[in-house]
C-alpha positions as CSV (number, residue, x, y, z in Angstrom):
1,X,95.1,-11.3,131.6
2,X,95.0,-7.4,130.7
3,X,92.3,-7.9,128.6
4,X,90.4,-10.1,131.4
5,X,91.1,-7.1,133.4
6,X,89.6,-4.2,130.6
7,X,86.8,-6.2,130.3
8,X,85.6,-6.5,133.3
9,X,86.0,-3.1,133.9
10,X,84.3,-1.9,131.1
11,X,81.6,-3.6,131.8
12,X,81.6,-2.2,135.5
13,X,81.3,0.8,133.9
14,X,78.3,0.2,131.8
15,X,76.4,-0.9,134.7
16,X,77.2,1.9,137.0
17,X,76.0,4.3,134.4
18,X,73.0,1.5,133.7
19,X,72.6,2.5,137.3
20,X,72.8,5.7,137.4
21,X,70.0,6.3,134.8
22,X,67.7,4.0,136.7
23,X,68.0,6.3,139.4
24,X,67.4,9.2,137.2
25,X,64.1,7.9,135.6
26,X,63.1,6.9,139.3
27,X,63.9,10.5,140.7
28,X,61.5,12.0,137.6
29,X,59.1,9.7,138.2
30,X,58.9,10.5,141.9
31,X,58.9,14.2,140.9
32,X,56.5,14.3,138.0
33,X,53.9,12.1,140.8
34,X,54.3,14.8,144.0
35,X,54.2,18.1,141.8
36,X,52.8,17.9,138.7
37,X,50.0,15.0,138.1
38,X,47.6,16.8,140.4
39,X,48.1,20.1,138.7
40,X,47.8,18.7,134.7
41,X,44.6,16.8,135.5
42,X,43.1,19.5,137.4
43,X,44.0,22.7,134.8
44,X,44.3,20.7,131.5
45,X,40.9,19.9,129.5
46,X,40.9,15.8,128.4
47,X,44.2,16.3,125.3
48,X,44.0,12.2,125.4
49,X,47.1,11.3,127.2
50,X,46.5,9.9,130.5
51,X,48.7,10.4,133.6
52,X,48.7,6.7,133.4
53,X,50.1,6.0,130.3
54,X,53.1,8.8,131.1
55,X,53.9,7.2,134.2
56,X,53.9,3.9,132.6
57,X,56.4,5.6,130.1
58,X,58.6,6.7,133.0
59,X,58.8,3.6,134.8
60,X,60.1,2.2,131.1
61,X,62.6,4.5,130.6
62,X,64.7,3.2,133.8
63,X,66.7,1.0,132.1
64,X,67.6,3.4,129.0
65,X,71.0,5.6,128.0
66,X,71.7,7.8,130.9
67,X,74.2,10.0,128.3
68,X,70.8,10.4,125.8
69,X,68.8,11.7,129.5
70,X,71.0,14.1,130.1
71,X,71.5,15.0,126.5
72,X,67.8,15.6,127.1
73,X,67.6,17.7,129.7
74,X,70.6,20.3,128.8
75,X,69.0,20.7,125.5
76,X,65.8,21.7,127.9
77,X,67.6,23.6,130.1
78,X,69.4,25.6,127.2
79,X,65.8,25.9,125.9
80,X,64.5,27.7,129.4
81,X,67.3,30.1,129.8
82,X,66.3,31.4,125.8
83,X,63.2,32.2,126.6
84,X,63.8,33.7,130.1
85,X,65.6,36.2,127.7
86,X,62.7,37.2,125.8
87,X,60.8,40.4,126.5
88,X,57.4,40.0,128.5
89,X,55.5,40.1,125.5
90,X,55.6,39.8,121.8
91,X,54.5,41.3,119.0
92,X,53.4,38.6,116.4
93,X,51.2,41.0,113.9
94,X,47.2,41.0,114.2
95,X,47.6,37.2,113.8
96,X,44.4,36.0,115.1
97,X,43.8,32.2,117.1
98,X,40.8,30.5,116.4
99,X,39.5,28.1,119.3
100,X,40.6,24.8,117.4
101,X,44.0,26.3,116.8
102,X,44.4,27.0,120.9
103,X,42.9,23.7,122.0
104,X,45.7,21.8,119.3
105,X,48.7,23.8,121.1
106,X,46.9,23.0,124.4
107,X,47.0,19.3,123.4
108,X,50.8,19.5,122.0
109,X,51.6,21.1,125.2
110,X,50.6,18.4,127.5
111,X,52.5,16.0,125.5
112,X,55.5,17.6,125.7
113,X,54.6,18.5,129.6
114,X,54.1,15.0,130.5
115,X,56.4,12.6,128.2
116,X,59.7,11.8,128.9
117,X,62.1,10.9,126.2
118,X,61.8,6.8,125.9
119,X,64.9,5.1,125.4
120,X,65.8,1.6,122.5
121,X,63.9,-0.5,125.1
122,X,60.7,2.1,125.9
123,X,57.2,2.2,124.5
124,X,56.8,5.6,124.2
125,X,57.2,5.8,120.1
126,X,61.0,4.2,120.6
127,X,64.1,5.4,121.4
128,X,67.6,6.3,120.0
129,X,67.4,8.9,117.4
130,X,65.0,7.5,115.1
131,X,62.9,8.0,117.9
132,X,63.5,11.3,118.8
133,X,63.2,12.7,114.7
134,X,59.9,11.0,115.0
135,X,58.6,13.0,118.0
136,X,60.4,16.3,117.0
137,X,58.7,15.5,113.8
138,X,55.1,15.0,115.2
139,X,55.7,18.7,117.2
140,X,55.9,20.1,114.3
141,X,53.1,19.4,112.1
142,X,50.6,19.7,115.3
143,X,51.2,23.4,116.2
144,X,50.2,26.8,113.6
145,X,52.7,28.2,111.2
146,X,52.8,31.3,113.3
147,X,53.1,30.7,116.6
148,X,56.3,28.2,118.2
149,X,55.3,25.9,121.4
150,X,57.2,26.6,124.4
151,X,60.4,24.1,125.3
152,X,58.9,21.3,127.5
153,X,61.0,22.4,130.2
154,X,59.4,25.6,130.3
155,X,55.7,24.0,130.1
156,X,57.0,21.4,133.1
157,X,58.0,24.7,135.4
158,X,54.5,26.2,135.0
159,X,52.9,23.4,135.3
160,X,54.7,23.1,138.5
161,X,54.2,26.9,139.6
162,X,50.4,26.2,139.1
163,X,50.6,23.0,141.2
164,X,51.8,25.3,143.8
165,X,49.9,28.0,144.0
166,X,46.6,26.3,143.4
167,X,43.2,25.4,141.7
168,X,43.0,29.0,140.9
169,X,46.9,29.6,139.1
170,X,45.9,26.5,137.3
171,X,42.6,28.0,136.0
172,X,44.9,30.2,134.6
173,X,47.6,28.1,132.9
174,X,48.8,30.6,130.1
175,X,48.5,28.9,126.7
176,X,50.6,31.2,124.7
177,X,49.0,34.8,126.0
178,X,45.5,33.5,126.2
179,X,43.9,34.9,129.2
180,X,42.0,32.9,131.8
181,X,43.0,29.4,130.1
182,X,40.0,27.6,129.2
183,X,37.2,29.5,130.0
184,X,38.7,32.2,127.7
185,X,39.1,29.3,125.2
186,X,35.7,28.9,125.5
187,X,34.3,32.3,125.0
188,X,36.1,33.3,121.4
189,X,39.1,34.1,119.3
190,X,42.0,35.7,120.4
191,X,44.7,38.0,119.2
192,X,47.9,36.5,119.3
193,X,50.5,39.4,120.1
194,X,48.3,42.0,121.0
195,X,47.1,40.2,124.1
196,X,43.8,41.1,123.0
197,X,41.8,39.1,124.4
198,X,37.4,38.0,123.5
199,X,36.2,37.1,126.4
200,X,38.8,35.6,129.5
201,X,39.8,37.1,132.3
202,X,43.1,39.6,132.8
203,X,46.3,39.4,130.7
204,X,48.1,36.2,130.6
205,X,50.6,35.5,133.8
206,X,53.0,34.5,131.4
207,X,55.8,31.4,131.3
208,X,58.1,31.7,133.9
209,X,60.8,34.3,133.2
210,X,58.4,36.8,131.9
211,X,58.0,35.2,128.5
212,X,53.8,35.4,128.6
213,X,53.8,35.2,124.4
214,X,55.5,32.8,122.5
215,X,56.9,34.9,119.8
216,X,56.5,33.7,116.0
217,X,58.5,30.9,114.0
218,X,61.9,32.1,113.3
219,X,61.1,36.0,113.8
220,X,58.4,36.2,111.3
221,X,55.3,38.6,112.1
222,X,52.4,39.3,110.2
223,X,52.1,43.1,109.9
224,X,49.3,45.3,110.9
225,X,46.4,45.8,108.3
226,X,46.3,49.5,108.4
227,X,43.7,51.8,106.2
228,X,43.7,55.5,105.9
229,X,40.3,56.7,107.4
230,X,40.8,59.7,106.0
231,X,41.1,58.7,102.0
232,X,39.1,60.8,99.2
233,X,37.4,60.4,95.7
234,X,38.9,62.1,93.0
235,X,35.8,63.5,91.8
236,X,34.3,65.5,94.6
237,X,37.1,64.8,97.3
238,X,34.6,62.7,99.2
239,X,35.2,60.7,102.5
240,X,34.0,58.2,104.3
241,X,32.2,60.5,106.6
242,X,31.0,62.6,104.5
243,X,29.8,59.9,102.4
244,X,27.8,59.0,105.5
245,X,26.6,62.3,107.1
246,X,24.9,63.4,103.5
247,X,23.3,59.5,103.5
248,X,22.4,59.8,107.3
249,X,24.1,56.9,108.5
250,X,24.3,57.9,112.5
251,X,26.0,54.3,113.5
252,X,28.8,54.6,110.8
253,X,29.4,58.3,111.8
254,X,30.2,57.7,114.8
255,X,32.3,54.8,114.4
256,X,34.5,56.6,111.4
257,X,34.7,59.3,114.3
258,X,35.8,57.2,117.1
259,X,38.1,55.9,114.3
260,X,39.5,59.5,113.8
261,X,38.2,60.1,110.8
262,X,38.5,64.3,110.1
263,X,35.6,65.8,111.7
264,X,36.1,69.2,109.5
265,X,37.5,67.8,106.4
266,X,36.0,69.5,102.9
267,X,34.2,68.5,100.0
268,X,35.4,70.3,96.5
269,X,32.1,72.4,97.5
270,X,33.7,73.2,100.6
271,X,31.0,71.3,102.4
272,X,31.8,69.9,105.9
273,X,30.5,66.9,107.4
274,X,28.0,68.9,109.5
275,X,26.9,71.0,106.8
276,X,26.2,68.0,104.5
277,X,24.2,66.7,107.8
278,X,22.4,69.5,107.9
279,X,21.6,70.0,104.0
280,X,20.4,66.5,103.8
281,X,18.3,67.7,107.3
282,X,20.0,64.1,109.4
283,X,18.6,65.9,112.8
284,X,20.9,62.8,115.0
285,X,24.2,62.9,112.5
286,X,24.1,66.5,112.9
287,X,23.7,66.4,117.0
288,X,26.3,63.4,116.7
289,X,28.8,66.0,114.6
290,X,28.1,68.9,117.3
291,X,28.6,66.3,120.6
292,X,31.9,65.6,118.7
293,X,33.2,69.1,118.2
294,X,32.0,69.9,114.8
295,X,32.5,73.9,114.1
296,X,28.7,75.2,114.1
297,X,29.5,78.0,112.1
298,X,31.5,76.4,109.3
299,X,31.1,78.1,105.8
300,X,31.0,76.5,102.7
301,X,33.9,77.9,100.2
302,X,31.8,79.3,97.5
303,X,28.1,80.8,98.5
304,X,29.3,80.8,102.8
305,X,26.7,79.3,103.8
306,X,26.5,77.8,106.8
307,X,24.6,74.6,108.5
308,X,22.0,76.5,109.8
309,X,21.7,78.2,106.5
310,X,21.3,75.6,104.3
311,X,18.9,74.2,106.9
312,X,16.8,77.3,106.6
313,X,16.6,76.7,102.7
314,X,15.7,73.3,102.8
315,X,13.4,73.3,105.3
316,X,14.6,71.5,107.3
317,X,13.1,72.1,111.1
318,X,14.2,69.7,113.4
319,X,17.8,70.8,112.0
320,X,16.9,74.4,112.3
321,X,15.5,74.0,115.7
322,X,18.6,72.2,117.0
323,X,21.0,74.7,115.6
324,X,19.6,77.5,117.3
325,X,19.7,75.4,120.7
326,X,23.2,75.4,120.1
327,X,23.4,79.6,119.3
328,X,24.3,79.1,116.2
329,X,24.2,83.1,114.5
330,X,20.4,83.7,112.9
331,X,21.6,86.5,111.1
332,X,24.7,85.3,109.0
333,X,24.6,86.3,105.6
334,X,26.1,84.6,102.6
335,X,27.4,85.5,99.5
336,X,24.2,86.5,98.4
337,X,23.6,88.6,101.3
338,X,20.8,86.5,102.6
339,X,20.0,86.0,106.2
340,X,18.4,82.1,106.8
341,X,15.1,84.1,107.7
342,X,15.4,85.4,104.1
343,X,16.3,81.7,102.9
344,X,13.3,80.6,104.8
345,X,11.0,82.9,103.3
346,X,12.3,82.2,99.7
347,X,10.9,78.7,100.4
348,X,8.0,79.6,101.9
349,X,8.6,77.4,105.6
350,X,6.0,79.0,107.5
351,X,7.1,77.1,111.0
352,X,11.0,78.1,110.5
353,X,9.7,81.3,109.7
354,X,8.2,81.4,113.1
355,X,11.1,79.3,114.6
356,X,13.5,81.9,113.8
357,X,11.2,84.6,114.8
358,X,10.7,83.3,117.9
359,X,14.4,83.5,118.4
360,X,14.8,86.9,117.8
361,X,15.7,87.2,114.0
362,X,15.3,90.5,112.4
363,X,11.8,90.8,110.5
364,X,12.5,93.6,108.1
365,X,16.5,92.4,107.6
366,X,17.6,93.7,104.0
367,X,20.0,92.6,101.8
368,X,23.2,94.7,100.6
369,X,25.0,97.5,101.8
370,X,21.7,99.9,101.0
371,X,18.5,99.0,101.3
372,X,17.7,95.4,99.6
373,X,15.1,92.5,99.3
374,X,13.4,91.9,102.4
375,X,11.7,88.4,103.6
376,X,8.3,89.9,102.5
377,X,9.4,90.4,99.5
378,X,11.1,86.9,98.7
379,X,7.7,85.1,99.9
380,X,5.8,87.7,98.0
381,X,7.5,87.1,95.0
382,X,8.1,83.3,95.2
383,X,3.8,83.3,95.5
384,X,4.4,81.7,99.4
385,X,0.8,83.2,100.7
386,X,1.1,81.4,104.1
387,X,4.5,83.1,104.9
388,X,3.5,86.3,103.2
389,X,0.8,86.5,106.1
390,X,2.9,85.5,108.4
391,X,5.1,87.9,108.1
392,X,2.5,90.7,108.0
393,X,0.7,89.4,111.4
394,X,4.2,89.4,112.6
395,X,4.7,93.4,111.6
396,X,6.7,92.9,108.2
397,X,6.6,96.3,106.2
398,X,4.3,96.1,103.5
399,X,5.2,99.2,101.6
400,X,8.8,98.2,102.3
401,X,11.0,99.5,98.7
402,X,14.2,98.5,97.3
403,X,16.2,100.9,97.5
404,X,18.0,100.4,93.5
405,X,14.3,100.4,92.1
406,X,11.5,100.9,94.4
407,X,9.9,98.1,93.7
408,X,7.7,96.8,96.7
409,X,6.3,93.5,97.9
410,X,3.0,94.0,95.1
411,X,4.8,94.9,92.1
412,X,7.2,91.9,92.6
413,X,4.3,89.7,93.5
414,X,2.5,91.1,89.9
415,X,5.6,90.9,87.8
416,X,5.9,86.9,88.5
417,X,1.8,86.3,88.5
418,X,1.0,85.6,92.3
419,X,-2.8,86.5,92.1
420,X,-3.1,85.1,95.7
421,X,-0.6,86.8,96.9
422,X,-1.5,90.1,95.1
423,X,-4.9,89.8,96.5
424,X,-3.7,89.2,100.3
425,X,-1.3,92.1,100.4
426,X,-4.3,94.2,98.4
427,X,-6.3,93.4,100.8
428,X,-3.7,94.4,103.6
429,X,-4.0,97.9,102.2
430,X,-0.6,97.8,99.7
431,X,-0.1,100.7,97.5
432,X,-2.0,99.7,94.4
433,X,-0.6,102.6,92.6
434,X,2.7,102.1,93.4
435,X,5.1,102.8,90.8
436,X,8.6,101.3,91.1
437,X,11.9,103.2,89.1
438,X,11.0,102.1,85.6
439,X,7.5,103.9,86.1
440,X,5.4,100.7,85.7
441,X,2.4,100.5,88.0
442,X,1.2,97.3,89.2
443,X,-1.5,96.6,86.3
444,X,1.2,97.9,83.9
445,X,4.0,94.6,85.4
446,X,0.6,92.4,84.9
447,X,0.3,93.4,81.4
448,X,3.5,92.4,80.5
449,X,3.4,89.1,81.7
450,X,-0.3,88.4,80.4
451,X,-1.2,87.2,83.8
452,X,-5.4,87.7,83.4
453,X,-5.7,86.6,87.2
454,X,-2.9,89.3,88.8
455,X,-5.1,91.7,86.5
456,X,-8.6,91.1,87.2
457,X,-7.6,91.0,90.8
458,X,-6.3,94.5,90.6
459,X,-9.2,96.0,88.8
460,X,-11.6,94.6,91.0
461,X,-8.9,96.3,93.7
462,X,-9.8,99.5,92.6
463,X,-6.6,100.1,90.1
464,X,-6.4,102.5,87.3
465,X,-7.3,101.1,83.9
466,X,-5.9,104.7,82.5
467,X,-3.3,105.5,84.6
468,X,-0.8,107.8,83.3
469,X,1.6,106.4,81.3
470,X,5.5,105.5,81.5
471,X,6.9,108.9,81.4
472,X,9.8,107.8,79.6
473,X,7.9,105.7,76.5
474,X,4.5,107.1,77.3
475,X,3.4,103.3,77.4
476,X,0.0,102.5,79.2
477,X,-1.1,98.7,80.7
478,X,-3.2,98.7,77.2
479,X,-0.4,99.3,75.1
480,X,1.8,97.4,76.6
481,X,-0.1,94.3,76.8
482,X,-1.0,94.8,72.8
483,X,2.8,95.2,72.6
484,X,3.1,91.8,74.0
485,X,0.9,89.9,72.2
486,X,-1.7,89.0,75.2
487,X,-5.0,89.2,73.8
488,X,-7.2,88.1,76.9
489,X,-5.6,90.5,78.7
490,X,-6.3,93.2,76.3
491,X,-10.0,91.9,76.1
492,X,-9.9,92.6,79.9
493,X,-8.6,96.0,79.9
494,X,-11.1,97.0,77.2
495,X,-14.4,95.1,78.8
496,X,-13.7,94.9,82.3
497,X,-17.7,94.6,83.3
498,X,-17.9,92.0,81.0
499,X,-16.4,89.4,82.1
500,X,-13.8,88.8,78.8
501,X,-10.5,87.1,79.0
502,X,-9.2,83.4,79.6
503,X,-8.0,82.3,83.2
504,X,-4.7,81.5,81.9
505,X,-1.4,83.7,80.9
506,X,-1.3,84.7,77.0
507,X,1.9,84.9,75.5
């Protein structure tokens, strides 16, 4: 009789509880249809599981274990109160999403979202345990190394805050950080951790409790690729900038800047970004360099020149012109004591020349502490004829001397050959008697050098074939071209009339 009586009550038992998870599965099911059906089908793209097929799945798990249902949803609610601990975001490295990799968590989340566990008796991929390893299994393999799905009961609470609030908080169903759900799916890639975003709309809303990022697997992140802007060649101490200023590359010079790349940093010459700019004569790298900050006056360690310098001496106008725009000092002087109108005239730039003029550089400007080479004299003796006249119409001194030894723009101009040149200053009335310290005239420097044209030019000048001679050797132009060796030019100085000697230099 007392085991009539256990009996029955045990199985009593079994059906209240039988009962009880009926009533469960039947409350879900009614829940699930009023607040979250209209919501997935509305925000969620197509994943492949139909609202049908879950609510079929529902009404099948009425008659399963009510203990393994409520198993279920502590293990969910345990899951939910984790990651309402989590900070608002995560940092999960520069790990980067591609658009297949979002759309596979999208699909794994709407499974999770919209299943419910199936019981022995189910058709949702069985029930028990078996059934369950199989599922937990299947999660798994369907999401990315890096990045963990949210618990379902997590997913099922925003699904149900988007259901609530609208079309438009459904739009923007977070799928772990991506902003603006799919449309921002559609647009691009996206930085997981970062909440960097291609395309989309503002920053994810998030999961509810804050958790807006689902952090990486088990506390792994990948770490930032960082790379030292700044890093030189051993040879000449080289950088990326200055790599690209000296081979004019405007677009990369102003990304390595925006980048923070050293905007003064020197080359073993010393040479700044803005002075390699300027050398090369980059007219945009070196306006780029100045909007930027770049010093304008920079010197370079061993001659101290500066940008607008080394423009002057390479000619380059455009760089020249947009230096002085910017004030940048016309008379510096470098080591050598040159002023970039003297490096101008060395190389014979006729508009710089006028350029720097024009902006008030100083015509007659010597070098040393007394009296040195002037810009006449440098274009003179470099055989430059159209800066030499330049400089005249412009009121250069043409008797100008150096101060160490006298010598003048014609007796440089007939030491190095410039017959053009001796001839335009001859004809600007130059001293063509003029003797500089060592007592050489200006036929007596031709006659050293051989140079038949300087010495032709100068006889037919009016210059003295017997001038006195060098009061220290008692030398003469004759004896010191026989000295020498130059037999034309002896041949000239002994038949001037008759038209004797060659039309190139003996040596």
């Amino acid at each position: 009789y007392d085991v009539t009586i256990a009996r029955r009550c045990s199985c009593s038992r079994r059906l209240a509880a039988r009962s009880s998870a009926t009533a469960i599965a039947r409350a879900k099911y009614d829940w699930f249809h009023c607040h979250v059906a209209t919501a997935a089908t509305s925000a969620i793209p197509d994943t492949g599981t139909s609202a049908a097929t879950t609510l079929h799945a529902a009404q099948s798990d009425a008659g399963g274990d009510a203990n393994n249902i409520i198993q279920q949803q502590q293990q969910q609610q345990q899951s939910v109160g984790e990651l309402v601990q989590q900070p608002s975001t995560h940092q999960v490295g520069n790990l980067l999403v591609s658009n297949t990799q979002v759309a596979q968590q999208q699909q794994q989340l709407m499974d999770n979202a919209t299943s419910v566990p199936a019981t022995a008796g189910g058709k949702m991929g069985g029930g028990g345990k078996k059934g369950e390893k199989n599922r937990k299994e299947k999660n798994r393999l369907a999401l990315p190394g890096a990045v963990r799905q949210a618990p379902a009961g997590q997913q099922a609470v925003a699904l149900n805050n988007a259901a609530s609030t609208g079309g438009a908080a459904a739009a923007a169903y977070p799928y772990d950080g991506v902003a603006g759900g799919p449309a921002a799916m559609a647009t691009g890639q996206t930085t997981i951790g970062t909440v960097a975003t291609v395309g989309g709309g503002g920053a994810a809303a998030g999961f509810a409790g804050g958790a807006g990022l689902i952090p990486a697997q088990g506390g792994m992140a990948l770490p930032e690729r960082t790379i030292d802007v700044d890093s030189e060649t051993d040879s000449n101490h080289d950088t990326a900038l200055t790599l690209a200023c000296a081979g004019g590359h405007e677009e990369l010079v102003e990304l390595l800047i925006n980048r923070g790349a050293n905007i003064e940093h020197k080359d073993k010459k010393g040479f700044t970004p803005l002075i390699l700019a300027a050398t090369a004569g980059h007219e945009k790298v070196v306006d780029t360099l100045l909007r930027n900050g770049a010093e304008l006056e920079a010197q370079s360690e061993r001659t101290k020149d500066t940008p607008l310098s080394l423009a002057c001496s390479g000619g380059r106008y455009e760089v020249v012109e947009l230096l002085l725009s910017m004030n940048a000092n016309r008379e510096h002087r470098n080591v050598s004591d040159y002023t970039p109108l003297s490096l101008a005239a060395s190389g014979g730039y006729v508009n710089i020349i006028k350029l720097l003029l024009q902006h008030g550089a100083e015509i007659n400007s010597r070098t040393g502490s007394k009296l040195g080479i002037s810009p006449l004299m440098l274009a003179a003796m470099n055989g430059h004829t159209a800066a030499v006249k330049l400089l005249l119409d412009m009121g250069s001194d043409i008797n100008a001397q150096i101060e160490t030894n006298r010598n003048t723009a014609l007796t440089l101009a007939c030491f190095q050959g410039r017959h053009e040149v001796v001839s335009l200053l001859l004809d600007r009335k130059a001293n063509v008697e003029h003797r500089a310290k060592t007592g050489l005239t200006p036929l007596m420097e031709a006659a050293s050098g051989g140079y038949i044209d300087v010495g032709r030019v100068l006889l037919d000048k009016g210059a003295d074939v017997n001038a006195a001679p060098v009061p220290s050797s008692r030398d003469t132009a004759l004896t010191i071209a026989a000295d020498k060796g130059h037999l034309k030019f002896v041949e000239l100085l002994l038949y001037p009339w008759s038209g004797r000697g060659g039309k190139e230099q003996e040596g």
